[in-house]
Backbone as a chain_set.jsonl record, in Angstrom:
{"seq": "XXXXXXXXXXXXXXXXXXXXXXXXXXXXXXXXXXXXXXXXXXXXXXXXXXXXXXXXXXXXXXXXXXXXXXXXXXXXXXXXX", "coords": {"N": [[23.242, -11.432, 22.479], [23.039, -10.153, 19.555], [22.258, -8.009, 16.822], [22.139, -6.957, 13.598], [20.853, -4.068, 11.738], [19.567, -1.808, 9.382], [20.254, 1.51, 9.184], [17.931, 2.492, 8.781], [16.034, 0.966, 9.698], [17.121, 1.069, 12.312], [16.328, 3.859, 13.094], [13.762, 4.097, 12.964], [12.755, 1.821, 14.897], [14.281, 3.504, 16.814], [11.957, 5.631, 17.106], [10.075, 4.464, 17.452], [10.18, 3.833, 20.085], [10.314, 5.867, 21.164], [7.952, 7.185, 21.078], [6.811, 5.266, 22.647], [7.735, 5.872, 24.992], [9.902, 3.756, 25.951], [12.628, 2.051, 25.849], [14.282, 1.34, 23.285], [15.527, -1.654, 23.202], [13.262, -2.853, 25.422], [10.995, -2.295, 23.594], [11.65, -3.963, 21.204], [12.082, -6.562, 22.984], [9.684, -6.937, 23.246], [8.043, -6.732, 21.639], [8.819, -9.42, 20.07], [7.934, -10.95, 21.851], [5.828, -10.891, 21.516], [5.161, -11.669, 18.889], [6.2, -14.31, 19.065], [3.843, -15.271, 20.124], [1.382, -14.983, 18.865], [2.086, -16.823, 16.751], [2.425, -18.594, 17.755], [-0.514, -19.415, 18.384], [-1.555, -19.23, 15.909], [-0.297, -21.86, 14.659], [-1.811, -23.386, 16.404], [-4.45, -23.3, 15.286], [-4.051, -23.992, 12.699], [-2.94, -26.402, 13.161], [-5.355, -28.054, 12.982], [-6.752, -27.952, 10.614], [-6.36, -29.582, 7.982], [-8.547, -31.199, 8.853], [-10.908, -29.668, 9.465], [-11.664, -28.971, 6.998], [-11.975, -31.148, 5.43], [-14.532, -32.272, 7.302], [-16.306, -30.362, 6.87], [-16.549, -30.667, 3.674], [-17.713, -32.971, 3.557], [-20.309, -32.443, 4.46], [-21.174, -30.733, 2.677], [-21.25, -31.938, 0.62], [-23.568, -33.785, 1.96], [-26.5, -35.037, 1.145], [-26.182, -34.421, -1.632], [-27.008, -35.452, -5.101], [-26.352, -36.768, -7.852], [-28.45, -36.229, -11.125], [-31.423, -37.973, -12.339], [-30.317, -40.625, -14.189], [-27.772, -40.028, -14.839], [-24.153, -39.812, -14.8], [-20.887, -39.514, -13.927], [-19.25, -39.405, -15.22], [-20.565, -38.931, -17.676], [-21.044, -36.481, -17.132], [-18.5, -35.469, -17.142], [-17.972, -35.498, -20.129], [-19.682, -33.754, -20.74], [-19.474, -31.427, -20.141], [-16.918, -31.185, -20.973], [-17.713, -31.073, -24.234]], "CA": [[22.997, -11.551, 21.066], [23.517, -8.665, 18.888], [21.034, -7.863, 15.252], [22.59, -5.845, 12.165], [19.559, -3.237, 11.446], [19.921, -1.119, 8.582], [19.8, 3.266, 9.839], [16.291, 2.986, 8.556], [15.535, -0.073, 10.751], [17.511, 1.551, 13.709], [15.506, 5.146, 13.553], [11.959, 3.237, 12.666], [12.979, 1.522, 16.467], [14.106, 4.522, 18.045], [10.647, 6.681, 17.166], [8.535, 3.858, 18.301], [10.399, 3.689, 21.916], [10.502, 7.228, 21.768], [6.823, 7.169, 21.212], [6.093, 4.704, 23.823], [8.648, 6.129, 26.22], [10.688, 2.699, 26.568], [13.748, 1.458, 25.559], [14.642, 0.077, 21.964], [15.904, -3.055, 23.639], [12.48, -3.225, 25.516], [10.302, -2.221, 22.328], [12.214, -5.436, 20.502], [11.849, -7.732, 23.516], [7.948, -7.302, 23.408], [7.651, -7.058, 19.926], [9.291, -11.117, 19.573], [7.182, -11.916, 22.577], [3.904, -10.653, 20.932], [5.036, -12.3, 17.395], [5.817, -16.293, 19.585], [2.849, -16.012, 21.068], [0.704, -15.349, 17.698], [2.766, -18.216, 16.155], [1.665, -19.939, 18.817], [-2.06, -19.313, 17.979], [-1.61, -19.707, 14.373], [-0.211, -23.034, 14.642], [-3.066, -24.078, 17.213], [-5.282, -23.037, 14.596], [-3.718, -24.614, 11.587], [-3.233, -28.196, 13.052], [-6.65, -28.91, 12.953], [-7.429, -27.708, 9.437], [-7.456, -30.39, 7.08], [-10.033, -32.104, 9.267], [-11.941, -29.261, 9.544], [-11.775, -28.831, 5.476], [-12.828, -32.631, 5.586], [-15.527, -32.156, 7.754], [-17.104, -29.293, 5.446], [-16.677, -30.788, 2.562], [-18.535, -33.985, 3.662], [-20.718, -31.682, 5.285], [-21.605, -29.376, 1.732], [-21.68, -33.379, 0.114], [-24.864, -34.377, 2.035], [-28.059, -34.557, 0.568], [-25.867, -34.01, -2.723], [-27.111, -36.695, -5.492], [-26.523, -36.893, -9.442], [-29.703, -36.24, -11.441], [-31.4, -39.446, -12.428], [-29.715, -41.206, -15.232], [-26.449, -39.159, -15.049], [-23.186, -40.563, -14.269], [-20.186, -38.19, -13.261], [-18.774, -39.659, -16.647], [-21.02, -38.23, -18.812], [-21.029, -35.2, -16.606], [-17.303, -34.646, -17.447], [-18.155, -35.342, -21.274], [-21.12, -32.91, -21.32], [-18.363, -30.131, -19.685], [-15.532, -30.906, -22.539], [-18.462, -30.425, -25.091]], "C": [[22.945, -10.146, 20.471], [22.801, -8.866, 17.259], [22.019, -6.738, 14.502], [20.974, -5.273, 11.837], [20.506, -1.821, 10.663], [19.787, 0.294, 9.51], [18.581, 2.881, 9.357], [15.688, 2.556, 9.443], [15.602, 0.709, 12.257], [16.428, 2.748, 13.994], [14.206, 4.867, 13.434], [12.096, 3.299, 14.57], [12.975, 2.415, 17.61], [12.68, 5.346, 18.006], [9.975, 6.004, 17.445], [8.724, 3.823, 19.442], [10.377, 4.644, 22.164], [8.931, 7.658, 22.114], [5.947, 6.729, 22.569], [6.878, 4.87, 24.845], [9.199, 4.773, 26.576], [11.665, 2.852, 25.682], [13.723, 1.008, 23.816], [14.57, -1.289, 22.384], [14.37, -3.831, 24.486], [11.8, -3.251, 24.997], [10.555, -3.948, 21.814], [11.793, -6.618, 21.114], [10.24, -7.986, 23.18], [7.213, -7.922, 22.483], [8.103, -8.923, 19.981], [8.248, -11.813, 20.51], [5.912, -11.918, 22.013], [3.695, -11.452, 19.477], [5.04, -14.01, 17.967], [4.476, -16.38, 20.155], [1.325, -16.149, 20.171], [0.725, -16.238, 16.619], [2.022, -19.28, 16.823], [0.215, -20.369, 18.774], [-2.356, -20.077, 16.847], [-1.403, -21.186, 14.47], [-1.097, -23.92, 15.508], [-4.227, -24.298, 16.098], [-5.22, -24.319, 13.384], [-3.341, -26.059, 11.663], [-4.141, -29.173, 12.693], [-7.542, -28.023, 11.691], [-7.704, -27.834, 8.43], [-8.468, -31.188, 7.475], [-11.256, -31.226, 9.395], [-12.273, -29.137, 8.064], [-12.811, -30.107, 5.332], [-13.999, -32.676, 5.768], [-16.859, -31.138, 6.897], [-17.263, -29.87, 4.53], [-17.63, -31.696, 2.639], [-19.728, -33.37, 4.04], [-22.163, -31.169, 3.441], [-22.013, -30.74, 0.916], [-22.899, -34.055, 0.096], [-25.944, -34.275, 1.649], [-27.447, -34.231, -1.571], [-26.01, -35.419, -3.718], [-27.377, -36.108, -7.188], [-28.157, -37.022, -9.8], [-30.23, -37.55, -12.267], [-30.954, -39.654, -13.821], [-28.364, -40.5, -15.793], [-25.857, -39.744, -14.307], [-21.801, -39.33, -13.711], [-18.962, -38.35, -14.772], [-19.557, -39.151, -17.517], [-21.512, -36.733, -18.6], [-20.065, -34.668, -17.08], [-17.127, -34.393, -18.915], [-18.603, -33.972, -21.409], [-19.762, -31.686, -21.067], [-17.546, -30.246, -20.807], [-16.604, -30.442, -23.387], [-18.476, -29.326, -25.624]], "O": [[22.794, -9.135, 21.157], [22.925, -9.936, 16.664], [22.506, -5.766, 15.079], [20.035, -6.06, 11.717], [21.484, -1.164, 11.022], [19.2, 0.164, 10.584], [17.921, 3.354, 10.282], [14.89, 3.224, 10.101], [14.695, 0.92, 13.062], [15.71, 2.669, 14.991], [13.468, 5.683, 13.985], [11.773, 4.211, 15.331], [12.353, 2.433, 18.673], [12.322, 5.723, 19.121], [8.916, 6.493, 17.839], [7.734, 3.778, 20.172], [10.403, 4.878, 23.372], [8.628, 8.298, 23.121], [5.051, 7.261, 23.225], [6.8, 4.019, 25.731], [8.94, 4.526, 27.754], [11.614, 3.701, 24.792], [12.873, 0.208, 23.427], [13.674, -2.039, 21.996], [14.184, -5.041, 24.355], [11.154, -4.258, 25.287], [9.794, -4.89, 22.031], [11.3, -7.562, 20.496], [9.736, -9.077, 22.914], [6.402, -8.837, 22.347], [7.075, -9.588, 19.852], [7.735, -12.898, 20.239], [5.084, -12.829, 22.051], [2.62, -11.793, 18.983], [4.237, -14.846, 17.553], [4.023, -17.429, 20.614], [0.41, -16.929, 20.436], [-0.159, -16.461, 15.792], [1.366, -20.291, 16.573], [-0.174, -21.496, 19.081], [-3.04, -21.09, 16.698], [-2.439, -21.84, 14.352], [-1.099, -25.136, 15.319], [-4.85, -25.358, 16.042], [-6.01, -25.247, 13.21], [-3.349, -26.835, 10.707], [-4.068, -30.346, 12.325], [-8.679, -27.567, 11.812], [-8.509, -27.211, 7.737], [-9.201, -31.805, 6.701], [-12.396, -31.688, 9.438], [-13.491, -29.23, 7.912], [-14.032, -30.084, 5.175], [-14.761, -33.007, 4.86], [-18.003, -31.397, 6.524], [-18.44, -29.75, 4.19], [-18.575, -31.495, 1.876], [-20.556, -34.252, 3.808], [-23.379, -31.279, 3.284], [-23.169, -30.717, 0.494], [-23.415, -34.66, -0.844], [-26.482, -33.185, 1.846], [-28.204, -33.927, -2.493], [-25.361, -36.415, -3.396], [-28.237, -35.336, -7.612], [-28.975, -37.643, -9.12], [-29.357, -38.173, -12.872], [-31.255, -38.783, -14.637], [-28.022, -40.461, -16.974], [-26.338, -40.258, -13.298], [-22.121, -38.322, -13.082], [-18.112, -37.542, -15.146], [-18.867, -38.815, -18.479], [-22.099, -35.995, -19.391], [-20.201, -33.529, -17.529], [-16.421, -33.452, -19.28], [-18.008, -33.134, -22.086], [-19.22, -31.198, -22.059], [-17.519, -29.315, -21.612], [-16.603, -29.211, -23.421], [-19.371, -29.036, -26.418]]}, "num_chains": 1, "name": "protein.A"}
């Protein structure tokens, strides 16, 4: 497989392998392996995060109770007011 990289891209590449004494071609490989494998995190993460939203919200809900003789209708009145 073969990448088009602008000269800016290309000499960015070479001063970081030159930096870390490797390769371009091994710089690149690491770099994609270190970005699938934080993908890989992220999306572990983010499957289970409208249930955790859920769970909070029901959570921040409890114990939560309109003051007596208030409705959530004359709550939204009193707000336009």
């Amino acid at each position: 497989m073969s990448i088009t990289l602008t000269p800016q891209q290309e000499a960015h590449i070479a001063a970081l392998a030159a930096r870390s004494g490797r390769s371009p071609a091994d710089l690149v490989t690491e770099a994609v392996a270190l970005w699938e494998a934080r993908r890989d995190v992220y999306a572990q993460k983010d499957a289970d995060r409208p249930a955790r939203a859920a769970a909070r919200i029901l959570e921040l809900r409890r114990g939560a109770k309109l003051p007596q003789g208030e409705s959530i209708k004359s709550m939204i009145e009193h707000g336009r007011g």
